[in-house]
C-alpha positions in Angstrom: 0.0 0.0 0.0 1.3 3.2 -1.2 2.4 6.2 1.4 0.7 9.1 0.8 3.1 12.4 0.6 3.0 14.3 4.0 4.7 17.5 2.1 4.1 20.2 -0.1 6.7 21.1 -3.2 8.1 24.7 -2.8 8.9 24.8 -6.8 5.1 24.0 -7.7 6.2 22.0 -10.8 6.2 18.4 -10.1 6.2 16.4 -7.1 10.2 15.7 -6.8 12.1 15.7 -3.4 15.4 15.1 -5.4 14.3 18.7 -7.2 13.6 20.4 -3.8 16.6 19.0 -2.2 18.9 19.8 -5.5 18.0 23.6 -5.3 17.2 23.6 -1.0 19.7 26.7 -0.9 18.1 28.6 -3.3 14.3 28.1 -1.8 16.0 29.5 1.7 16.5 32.9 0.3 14.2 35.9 0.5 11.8 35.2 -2.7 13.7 32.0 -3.7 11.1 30.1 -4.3 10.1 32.7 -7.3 13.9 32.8 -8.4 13.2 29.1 -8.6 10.5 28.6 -10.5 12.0 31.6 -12.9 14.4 29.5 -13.5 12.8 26.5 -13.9 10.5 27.7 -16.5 13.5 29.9 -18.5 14.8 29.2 -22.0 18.7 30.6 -22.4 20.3 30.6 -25.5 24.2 30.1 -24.6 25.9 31.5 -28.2 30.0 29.8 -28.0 30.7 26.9 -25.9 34.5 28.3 -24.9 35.9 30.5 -22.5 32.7 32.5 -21.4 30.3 30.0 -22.4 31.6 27.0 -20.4 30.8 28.7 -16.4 27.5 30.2 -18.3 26.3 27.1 -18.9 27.3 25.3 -15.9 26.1 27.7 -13.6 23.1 27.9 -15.2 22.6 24.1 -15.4 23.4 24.0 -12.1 20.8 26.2 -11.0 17.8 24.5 -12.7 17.1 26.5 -15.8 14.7 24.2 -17.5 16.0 24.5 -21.3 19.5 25.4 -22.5 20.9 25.7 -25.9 24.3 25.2 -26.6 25.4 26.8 -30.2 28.7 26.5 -31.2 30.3 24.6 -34.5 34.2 24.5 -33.0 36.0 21.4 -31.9 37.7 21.4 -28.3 41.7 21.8 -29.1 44.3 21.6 -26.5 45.1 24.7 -26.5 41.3 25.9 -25.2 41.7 24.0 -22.3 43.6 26.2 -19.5 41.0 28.3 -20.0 37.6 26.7 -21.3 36.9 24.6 -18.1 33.6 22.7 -19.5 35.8 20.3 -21.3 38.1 18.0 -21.0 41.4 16.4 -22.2 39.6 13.6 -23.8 37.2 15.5 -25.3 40.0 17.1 -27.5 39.0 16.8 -31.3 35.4 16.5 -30.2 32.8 18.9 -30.8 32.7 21.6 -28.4 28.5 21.9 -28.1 28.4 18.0 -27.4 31.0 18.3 -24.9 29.3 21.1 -22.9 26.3 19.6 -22.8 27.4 16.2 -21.3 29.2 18.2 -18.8 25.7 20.4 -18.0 23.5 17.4 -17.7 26.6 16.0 -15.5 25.5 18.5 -13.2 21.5 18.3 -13.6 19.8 15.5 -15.2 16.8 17.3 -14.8 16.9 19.7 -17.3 17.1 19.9 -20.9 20.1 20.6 -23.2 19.6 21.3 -26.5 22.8 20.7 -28.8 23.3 23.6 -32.0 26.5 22.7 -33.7 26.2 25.9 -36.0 27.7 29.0 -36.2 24.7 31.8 -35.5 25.0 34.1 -38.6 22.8 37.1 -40.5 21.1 34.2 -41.8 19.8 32.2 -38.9 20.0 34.1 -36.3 16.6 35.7 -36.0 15.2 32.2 -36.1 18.0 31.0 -33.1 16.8 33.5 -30.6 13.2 33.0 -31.4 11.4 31.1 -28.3 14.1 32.4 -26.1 13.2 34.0 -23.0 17.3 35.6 -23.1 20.9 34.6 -25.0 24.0 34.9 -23.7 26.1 36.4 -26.2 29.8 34.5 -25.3 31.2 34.6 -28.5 34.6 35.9 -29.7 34.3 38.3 -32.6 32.5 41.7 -33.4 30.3 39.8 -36.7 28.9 37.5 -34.3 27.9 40.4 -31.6 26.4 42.7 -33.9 24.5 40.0 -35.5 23.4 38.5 -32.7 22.4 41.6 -30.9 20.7 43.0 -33.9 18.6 39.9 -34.1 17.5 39.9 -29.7 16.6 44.1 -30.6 14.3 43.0 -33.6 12.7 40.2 -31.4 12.5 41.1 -28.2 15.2 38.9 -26.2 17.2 40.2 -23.4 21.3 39.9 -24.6 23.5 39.5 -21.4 26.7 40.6 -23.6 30.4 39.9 -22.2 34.0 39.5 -23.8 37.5 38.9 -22.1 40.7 39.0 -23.9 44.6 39.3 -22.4 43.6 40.6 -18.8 40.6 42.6 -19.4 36.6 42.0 -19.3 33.6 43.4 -19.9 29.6 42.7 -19.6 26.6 44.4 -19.9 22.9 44.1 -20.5 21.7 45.2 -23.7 18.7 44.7 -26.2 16.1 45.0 -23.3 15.1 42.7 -19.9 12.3 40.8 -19.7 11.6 39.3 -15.6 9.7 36.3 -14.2 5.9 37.2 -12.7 5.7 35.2 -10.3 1.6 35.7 -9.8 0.9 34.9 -13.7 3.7 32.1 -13.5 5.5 33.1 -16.4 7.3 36.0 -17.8 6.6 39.7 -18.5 6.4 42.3 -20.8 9.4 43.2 -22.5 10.8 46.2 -21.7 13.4 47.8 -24.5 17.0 48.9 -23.9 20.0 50.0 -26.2 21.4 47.5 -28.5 25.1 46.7 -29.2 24.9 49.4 -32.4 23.2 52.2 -29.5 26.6 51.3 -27.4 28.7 51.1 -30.1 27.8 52.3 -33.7 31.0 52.4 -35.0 32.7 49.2 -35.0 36.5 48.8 -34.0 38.9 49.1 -36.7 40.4 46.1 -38.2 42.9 45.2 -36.1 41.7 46.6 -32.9 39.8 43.5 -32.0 41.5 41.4 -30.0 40.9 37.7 -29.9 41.7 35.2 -27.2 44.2 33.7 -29.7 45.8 36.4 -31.6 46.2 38.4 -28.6 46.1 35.8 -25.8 43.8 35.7 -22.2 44.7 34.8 -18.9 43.2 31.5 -18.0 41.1 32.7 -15.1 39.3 35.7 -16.7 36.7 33.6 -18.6 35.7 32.0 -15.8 35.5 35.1 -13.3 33.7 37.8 -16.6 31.3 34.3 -17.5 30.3 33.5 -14.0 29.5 37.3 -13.7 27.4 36.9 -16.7 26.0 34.1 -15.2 24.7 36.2 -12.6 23.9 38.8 -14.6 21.5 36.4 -16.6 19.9 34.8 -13.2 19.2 38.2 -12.5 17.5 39.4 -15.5 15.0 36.0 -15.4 14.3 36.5 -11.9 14.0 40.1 -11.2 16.1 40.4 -8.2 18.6 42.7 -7.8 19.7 45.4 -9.9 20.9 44.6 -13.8 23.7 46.3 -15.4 21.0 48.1 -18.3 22.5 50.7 -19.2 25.8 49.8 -17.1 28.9 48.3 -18.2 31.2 46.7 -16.0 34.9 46.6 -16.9 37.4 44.3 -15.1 40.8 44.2 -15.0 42.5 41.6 -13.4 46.1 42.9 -12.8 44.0 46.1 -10.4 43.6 45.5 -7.0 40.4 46.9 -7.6 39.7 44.9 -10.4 36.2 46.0 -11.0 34.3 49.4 -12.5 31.2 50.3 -13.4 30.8 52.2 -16.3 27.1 54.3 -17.1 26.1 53.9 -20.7 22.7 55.2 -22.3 19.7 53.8 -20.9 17.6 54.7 -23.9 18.0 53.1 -27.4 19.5 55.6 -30.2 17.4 57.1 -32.1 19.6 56.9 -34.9 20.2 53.5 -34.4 20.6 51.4 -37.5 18.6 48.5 -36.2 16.5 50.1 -33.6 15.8 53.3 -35.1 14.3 51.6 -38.0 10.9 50.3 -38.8 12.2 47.4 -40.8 15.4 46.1 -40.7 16.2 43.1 -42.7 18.9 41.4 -41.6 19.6 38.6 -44.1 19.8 41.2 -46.7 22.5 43.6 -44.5 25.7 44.4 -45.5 27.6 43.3 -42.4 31.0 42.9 -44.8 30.9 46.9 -45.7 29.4 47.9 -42.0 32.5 46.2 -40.7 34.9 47.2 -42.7 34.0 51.1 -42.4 36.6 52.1 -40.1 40.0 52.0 -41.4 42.9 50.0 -40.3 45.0 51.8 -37.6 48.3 50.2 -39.2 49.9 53.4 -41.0 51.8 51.6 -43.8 48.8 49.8 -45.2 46.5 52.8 -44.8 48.3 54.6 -47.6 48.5 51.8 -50.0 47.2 50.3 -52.9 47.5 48.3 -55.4 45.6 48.5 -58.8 42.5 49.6 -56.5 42.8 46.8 -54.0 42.4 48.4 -50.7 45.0 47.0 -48.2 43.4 48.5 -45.5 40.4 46.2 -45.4 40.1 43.7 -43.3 40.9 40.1 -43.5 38.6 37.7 -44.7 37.1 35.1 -42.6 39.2 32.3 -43.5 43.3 31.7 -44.2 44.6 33.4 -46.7 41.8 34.6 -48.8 41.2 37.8 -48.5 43.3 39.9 -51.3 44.7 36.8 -53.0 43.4 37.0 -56.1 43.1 40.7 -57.0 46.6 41.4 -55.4 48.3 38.6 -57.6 47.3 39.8 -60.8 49.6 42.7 -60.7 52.2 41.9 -58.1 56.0 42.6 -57.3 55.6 39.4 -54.4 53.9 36.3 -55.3 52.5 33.2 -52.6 53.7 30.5 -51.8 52.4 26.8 -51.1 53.7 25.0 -47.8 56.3 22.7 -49.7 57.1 25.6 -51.9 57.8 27.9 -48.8 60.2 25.1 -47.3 61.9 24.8 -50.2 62.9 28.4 -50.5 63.2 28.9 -46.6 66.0 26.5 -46.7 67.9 28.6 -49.0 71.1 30.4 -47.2 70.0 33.8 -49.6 66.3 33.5 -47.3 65.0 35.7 -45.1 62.2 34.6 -43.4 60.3 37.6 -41.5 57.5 36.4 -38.9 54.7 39.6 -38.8 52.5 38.3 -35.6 53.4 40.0 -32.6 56.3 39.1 -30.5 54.3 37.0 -27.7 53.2 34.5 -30.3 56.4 34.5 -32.4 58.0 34.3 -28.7 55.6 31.0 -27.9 56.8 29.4 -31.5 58.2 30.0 -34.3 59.9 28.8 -37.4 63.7 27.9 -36.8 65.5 30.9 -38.5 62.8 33.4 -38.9 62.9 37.1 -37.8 60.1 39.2 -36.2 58.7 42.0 -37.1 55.2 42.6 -35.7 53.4 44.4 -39.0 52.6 47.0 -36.6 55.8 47.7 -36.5 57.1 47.1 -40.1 58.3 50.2 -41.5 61.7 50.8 -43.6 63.8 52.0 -40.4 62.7 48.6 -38.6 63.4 47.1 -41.8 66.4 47.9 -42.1 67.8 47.2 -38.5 67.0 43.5 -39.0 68.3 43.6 -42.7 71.9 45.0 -41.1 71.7 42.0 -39.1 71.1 39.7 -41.8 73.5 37.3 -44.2 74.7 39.4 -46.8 73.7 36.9 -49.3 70.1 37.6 -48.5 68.4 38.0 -51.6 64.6 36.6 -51.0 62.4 37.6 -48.3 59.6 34.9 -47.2 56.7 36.6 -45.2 55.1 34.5 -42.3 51.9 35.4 -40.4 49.2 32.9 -38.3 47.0 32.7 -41.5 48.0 34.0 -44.5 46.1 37.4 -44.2 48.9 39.7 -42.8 51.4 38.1 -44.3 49.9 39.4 -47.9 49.7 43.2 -46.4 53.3 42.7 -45.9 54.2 41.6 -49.2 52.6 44.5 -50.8 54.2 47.0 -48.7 57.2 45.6 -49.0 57.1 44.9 -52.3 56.3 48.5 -53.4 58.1 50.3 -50.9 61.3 52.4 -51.6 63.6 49.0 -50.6 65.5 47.4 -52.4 68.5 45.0 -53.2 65.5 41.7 -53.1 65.1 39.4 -55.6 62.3 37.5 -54.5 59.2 38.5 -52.3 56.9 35.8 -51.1 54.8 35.0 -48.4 53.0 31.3 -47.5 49.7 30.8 -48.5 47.3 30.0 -45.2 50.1 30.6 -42.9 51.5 28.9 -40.2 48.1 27.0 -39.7 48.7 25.2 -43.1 52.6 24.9 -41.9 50.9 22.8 -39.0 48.5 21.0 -41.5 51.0 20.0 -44.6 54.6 20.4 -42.6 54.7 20.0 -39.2 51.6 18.8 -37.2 53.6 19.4 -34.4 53.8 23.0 -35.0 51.5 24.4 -32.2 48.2 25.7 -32.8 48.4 28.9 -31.1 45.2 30.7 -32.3 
């Protein structure tokens, strides 16, 4: 004969004592039953499954929101791992979304991960955040932010924004907020805020945005700026507490005051591209020319051309695409494949000039290769590593991560008032097709 219960469920969801018990430190606090079933009933969009996105979705599995989607297309690599905590060794060459969520339902089996391995671009991402009830924007790159935020303005999803790179973080609210009502059971009206474009309508110049790989992070800072927007998120769903709407907080981890609060607008722009605008269609906006609208800070390639090829544009997404095919058909410097490069870079007449910066050329580089950070490559550094060189020097081989600066390089060099070189060539896809055709044991520092 079957017991009858003798208790009554704080959450109001289903009758589950292991539910109660899981989340017993949460239903203690002032309200925390409401922040509980908040939770419960949320849908979170988690956008990249690294750095940020690993203690976002573990803290928020951990805390019992209902339905979780995991988007992200990358593989976990060695190299993500002093940082990206959700995965582990042996999950290396797996996909990063699938890893994440075993991890999550590790920590609750009673919730629901949803697996995305995608990319969110201009031409899913309205239909990504749709059903969402707020996305966490933990991606790496300034497309994907815009995008993303542009999509959350246009629907109506709360954006809890946040990016880390070297020692630095930031995270902020943006798009609008959107709270749990606790007497209707489910959530509110949304209420709009400013969008990404509001905060920032100009976007950084090529160059200026840092990534965790070109620029390196310190392994911590991911985990303290994505448990943060953790919070941040639990926050927003519930309605306890004060957001960071119209706030940005910065953090810097070498301060011993490593936080600060910044005030931004609380009110979208009214010039807004997206906001501002009755329609915006997103699938048909030109993200390529709206990114590329503020010129390279890197003065050589600002002033040059080639044949109307503008070297001051941006690299492409991918290695080693970006100017190839205009910039060859009328070129002093010609590329290189991976065998062809070796060939020529064991040649004693071979200069081989490395243009990332010195932190990655310092973590590995090719055994006789110079640096010269392209920053920094102009004709009086030039020629201090040209003094130092064999005077039978008579080709120069140009070296960068993926092909892309390497190319700038080559033009400037190649049309610059230098001279004495025979040759000018730089390797097609960089040092990451060095590691693929050459070398796997080349490391992948990116």
């Amino acid at each position: 004969m079957s017991r009858a219960s003798t208790w009554t469920p704080a959450l109001e969801i289903e009758r589950d004592a292991r539910a109660v018990e899981r989340y017993a430190r949460h239903l203690v606090l002032p309200r925390g039953a409401a922040l509980q079933r908040a939770l419960c009933a949320a849908r979170v969009l988690v956008v990249g499954c690294g750095g940020l996105g690993c203690p976002v979705a573990t803290y928020l599995s951990a805390n019992g929101v209902g339905t979780i989607a995991l988007c992200d297309a990358d593989d976990v690599e060695l190299s993500n791992l002093h940082r990206q905590v959700g995965h582990a060794t042996s999950k290396v060459g797996t996909s990063k979304s699938a890893s994440l969520r075993e991890r999550c339902l590790g920590l609750n089996d009673g919730i629901e991960i949803i697996e995305h391995r995608l990319f969110v671009n201009q031409m899913n991402a309205n239909e990504m955040v749709d059903g969402f009830d707020l996305v966490c924007d933990c991606s790496d790159n300034p497309r994907t932010r815009y995008v993303l935020s542009d999509a959350c303005a246009r629907r109506g999803v709360p954006l809890v924004s946040a990016a880390c790179v070297g020692f630095e973080g930031q995270l902020t609210v943006l798009c609008g907020t959107r709270c749990w009502d606790d007497e209707r059971r489910e959530f509110g009206a949304f209420t709009p805020a400013p969008c990404y474009r509001c905060l920032f309508p100009t976007p950084p110049a090529a160059g200026d945005a840092g990534t965790c790989g070109a620029s390196g992070v310190l392994g911590v800072l991911p985990g303290i700026v994505g448990t943060f927007q953790a919070l941040e998120a639990i926050k927003v769903l519930s309605g306890i507490g004060e957001t960071l709407r119209g706030k940005m907080v910065y953090f810097d981890s070498l301060s011993a005051s490593p936080t600060m609060t910044l005030n931004m607008r609380e009110e979208r722009d009214p010039r807004c591209a997206c906001c501002s605008v009755e329609k915006f269609d997103q699938k048909t906006y030109d993200y390529d020319a709206f990114l590329s609208s503020t010129p390279c800070p890197i003065k050589f390639v600002k002033t040059t051309s080639i044949n109307g090829v503008d070297l001051s544009a941006p690299p492409a997404h991918g290695p080693g695409e970006s100017l190839d095919e205009e910039l060859q058909k009328h070129s002093a410097w010609k590329r290189l494949s991976t065998g062809d490069f070796q060939s020529r870079s064991s040649s004693t007449g071979a200069l081989i000039v490395d243009v990332r910066s010195k932190r990655l050329f310092d973590a590995a580089h090719l055994r006789g290769s110079v640096n010269i950070p392209i920053e920094m490559l102009d004709e009086g550094e030039w020629r201090s590593v040209v003094a130092e060189a064999d005077a039978n020097v008579d080709t120069v081989l140009f070296v960068c991560a993926g092909g892309n600066n390497s190319q700038r390089a080559s033009a400037w060099f190649a049309n610059s008032s230098l001279r004495g070189f025979r040759d000018v060539f730089d390797m097609r896809g960089g040092l990451a097709a060095w590691r693929r055709d050459v070398d796997p044991s080349f490391p992948k520092l990116g």
